[in-house]
N, C-alpha and C positions, 0 to 999 in steps of 0.2 A: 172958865170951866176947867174941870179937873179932868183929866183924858190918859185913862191906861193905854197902854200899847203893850200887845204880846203877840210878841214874833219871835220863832227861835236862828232868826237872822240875822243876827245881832246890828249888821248896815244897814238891812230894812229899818229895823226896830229904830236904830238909834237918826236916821232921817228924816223917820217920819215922826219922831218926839221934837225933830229941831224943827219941823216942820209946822209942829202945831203950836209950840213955843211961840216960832217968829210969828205966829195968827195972834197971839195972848192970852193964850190959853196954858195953862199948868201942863206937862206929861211926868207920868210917872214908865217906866218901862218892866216888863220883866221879859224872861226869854225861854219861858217853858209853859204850860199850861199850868201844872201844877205852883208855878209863884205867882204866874196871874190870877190865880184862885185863891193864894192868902193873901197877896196886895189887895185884890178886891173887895177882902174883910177889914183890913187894916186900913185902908185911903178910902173908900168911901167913894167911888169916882163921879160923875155925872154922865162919863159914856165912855166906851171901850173899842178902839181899834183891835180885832183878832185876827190874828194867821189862820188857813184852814189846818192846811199842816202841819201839824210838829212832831217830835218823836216820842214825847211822852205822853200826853193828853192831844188829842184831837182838838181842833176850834169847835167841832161840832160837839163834843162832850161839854167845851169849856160852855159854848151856850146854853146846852141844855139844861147846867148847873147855875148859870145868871137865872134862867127863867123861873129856875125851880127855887130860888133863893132872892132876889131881887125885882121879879116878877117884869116889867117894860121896860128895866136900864137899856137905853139907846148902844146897840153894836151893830160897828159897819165892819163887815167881814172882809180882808185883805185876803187877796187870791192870785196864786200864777198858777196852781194845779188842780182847782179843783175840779171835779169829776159833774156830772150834769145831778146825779143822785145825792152829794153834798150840799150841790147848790140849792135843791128841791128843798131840803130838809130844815137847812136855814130857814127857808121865806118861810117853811112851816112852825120854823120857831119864833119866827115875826123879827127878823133880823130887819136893821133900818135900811141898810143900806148895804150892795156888795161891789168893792172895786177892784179890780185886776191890778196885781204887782207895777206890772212894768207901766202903766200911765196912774196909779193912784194921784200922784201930787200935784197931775194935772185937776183932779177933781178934790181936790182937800178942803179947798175953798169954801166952795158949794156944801159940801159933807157937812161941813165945823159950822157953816150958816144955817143949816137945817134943822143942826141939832140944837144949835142958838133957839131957832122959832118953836121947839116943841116946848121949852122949858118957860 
């Protein structure tokens, strides 16, 4: 599978791309909203790890624009801050999956197997 990662963390980011690598899976990264929104026209991904936070684009904008442009592309939303009314908004935008920053990589497994089964 081919797997964006945007986070403007760039050790999250870049962790969790070597993370999914060593699974065997493709990453691609960007580290703002707005590049993970032209990578996501230019790579074509099959699913998207997103930050809630960033400083230019929100994750919650960046979803709302997969949904409204790519319509079910699989995002599991990566979080250390978000808010309970972020969180809501996601499930409302049918996000697959939401992990918490500081344990994500214990769950990455599972995440990357799931999204294995939907396709």
């Amino acid at each position: 599978m081919r797997i964006l990662v945007i986070d403007d963390e760039v050790e999250v980011a870049n962790l969790l791309a070597d993370a999914v690598r060593t699974q065997g899976h493709e990453a691609i990264v960007a580290h703002d909203g707005t590049q993970g929104l032209a990578l996501l026209g230019q790579t074509r991904p099959d699913a998207v790890f997103l930050d809630v936070r960033m400083p230019d684009v929100s994750g919650i904008s960046v979803l709302r624009t997969i949904r409204e442009i790519y319509g079910a592309l699989p995002v599991i939303l990566i979080t250390g801050h978000a808010v309970k009314e972020e969180i809501e908004e996601a499930r409302r935008l049918g996000v697959t999956e939401i992990l918490d920053k500081p344990f994500f990589l214990n769950h990455l497994t599972e995440a990357l197997a799931g999204l294995g089964a939907r396709g």
